[in-house]
N, C-alpha and C positions, 0 to 999 in steps of 0.2 A: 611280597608274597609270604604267606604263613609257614610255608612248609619249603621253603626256598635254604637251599643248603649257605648259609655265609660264612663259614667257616671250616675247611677241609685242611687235614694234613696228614701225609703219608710219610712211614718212614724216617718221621724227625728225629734228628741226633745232634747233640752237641760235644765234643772232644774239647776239652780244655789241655794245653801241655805247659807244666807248672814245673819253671827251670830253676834249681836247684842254687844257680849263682846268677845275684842283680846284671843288665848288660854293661857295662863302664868303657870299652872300647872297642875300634873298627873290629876289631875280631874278634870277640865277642856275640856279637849282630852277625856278623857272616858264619860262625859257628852255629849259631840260633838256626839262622833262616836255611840252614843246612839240615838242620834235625838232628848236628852230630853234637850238640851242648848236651849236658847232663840232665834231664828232663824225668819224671814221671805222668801218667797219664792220666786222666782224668773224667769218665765216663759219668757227664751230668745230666743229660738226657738219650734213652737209647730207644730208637726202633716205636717212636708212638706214632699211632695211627687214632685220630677220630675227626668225627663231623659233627658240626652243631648249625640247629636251622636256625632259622630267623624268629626271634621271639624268643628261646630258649633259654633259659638262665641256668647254667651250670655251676656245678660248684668243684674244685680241687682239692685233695686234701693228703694228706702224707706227715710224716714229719721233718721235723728240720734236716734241711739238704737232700731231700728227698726229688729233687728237680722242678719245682714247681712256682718259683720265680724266672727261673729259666728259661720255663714252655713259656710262660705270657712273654717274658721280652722276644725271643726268638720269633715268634704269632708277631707284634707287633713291630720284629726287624731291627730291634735295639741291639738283637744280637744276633752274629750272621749263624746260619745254621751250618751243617756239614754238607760236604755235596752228597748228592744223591736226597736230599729231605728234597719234599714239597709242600710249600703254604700254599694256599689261595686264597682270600679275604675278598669280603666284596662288602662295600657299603664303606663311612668311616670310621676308624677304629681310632682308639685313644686307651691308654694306660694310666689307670688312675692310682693314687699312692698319698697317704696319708701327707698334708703338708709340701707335697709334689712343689719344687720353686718359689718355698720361701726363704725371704728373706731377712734376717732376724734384724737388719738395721734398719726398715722400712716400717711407716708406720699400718696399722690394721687396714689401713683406706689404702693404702699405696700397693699393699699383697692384695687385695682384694682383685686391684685391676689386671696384676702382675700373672697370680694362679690364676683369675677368670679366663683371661688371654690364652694362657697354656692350656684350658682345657675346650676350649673353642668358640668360648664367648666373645662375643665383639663389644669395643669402649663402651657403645649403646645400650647391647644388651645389659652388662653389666651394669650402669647409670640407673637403668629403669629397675635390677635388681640388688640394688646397694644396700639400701635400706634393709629390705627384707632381710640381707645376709647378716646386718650387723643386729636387728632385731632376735634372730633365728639364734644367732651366738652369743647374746645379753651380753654385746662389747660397747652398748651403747657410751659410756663415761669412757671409751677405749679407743675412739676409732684412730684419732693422732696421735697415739702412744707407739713409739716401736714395741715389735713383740719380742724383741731379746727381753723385755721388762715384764713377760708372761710368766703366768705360770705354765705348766704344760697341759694344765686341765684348759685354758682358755686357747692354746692356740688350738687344741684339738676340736674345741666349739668353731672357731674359725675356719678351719682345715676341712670340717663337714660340711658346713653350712652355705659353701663356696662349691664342695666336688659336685655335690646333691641337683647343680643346675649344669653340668657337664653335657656337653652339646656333640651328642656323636650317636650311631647305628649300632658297633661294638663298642662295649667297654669291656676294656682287664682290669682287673679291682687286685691289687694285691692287700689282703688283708688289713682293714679299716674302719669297717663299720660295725657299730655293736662297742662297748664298753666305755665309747665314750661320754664325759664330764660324771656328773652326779647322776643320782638315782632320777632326779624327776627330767634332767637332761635326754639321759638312755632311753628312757618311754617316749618323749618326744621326737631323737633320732632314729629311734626304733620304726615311728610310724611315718616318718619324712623318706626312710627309707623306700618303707614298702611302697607308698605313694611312686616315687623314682623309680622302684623297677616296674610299674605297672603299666610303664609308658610304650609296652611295645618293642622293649631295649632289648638286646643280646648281649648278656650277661657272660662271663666267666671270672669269677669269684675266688679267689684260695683262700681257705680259711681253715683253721681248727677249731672254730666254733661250729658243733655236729649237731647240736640241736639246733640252731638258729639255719643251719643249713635244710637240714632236714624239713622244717618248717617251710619252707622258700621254695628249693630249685629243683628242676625237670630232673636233674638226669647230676650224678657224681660221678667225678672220674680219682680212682685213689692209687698216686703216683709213690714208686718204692722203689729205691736205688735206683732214679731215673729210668724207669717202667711204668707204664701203666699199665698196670695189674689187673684192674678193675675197672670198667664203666658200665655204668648201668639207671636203675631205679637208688633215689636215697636209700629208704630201709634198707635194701638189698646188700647195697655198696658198703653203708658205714660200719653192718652187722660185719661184713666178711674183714673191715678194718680192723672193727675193733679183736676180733677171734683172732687176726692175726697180731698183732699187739697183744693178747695175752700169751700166743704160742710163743713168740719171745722172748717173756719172760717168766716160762716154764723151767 
């Protein structure tokens, strides 16, 4: 359903406690797990509350350490949240990331099967999309090459060209799409892109590309010193970013 909420969290918080001396013995560990080791604190995500429906493709934006790696792994349970947060998820979710499970001594054919797998294709699906991936990423003279022997412009043709059939209801996209290979590349994954969100997916996106967002998604949320500050409409959102990014640096 179109307007079915998949995505709800209340309250989400992450504490990170960043101890001061590596563990190296039993006492050590027993001091840690005490709380009485030398620690400082680390407030990476505090207090966010939103909801995203079905269909919706959102986008994240902040700057670096701004919590918004964080939200996505915690949303898909990579990382546990603090008590008192509430996720709920409905449908299936997957966390997508540039290059996600490769393997640089495997050849182009062999990652193909490896990332397909991890993003929820099956041996099949992928067989019957083989072709196409190594088409889509001109690795054709490549396919039994390991890609430790890539450049990084090709594995990133490979890296796309694989995510773009990712088999799930939610995706988290940590920043990815867009700037990859050459100019005539970009126009290409630019529009395989759009194709791929048009599927009906529920999207959330972190990116700092503000005009490629703006272009795209329902609704921005703009995350600052693990806050979300802002959600709303794009113009709305990225205006009130950028104003504050020049207050900054007034």
């Amino acid at each position: 359903m179109k307007d079915q909420t998949v995505i709800e969290i209340k309250n989400l918080s992450k504490t990170f406690r960043i101890y001061e001396n590596p563990k190296s013995t039993i006492r050590d560990y027993i001091l840690q797990f005490s709380s009485r080791g030398k620690h400082h604190i680390i407030k990476a995500v505090y207090g966010v509350d939103m909801k995203v429906k079905s269909g919706e493709f959102i986008g994240i934006i902040g700057k670096n350490g701004s919590g918004k790696s964080t939200l996505l792994r915690m949303i898909i349970g990579a990382i546990k949240a603090d008590k008192g947060s509430i996720i709920h998820t409905k449908g299936r979710i997957l966390r997508l990331a540039l290059g996600m499970g490769f393997d640089p001594n495997l050849s182009a054919r062999d990652n193909i099967y490896l990332n397909g797998s991890i993003i929820g294709l099956s041996f099949k699906r992928i067989g019957k999309l083989f072709h196409q991936m190594i088409n889509f990423a001109e690795l054709e003279e490549f396919v039994d090459t390991p890609i430790k022997y890539f450049s990084s412009g090709m594995v990133s043709r490979l890296a796309f060209s694989i995510a773009i059939h990712a088999d799930a209801d939610i995706l988290l996209i940590d920043e990815f799409f867009g700037g990859v290979g050459d100019q005539n590349f970009q126009k290409k994954s630019s529009e395989a892109f759009d194709q791929f969100i048009s599927d009906d997916k529920t999207i959330l996106l972190v990116s700092h590309d503000l005009e490629g967002l703006r272009a795209r998604v329902d609704k921005i949320g703009y995350m600052k010193k693990g806050r979300l500050v802002k959600f709303g409409p794009p113009d709305e959102t990225i205006d009130y970013y950028l104003q504050d990014l020049k207050k900054e640096h007034e």
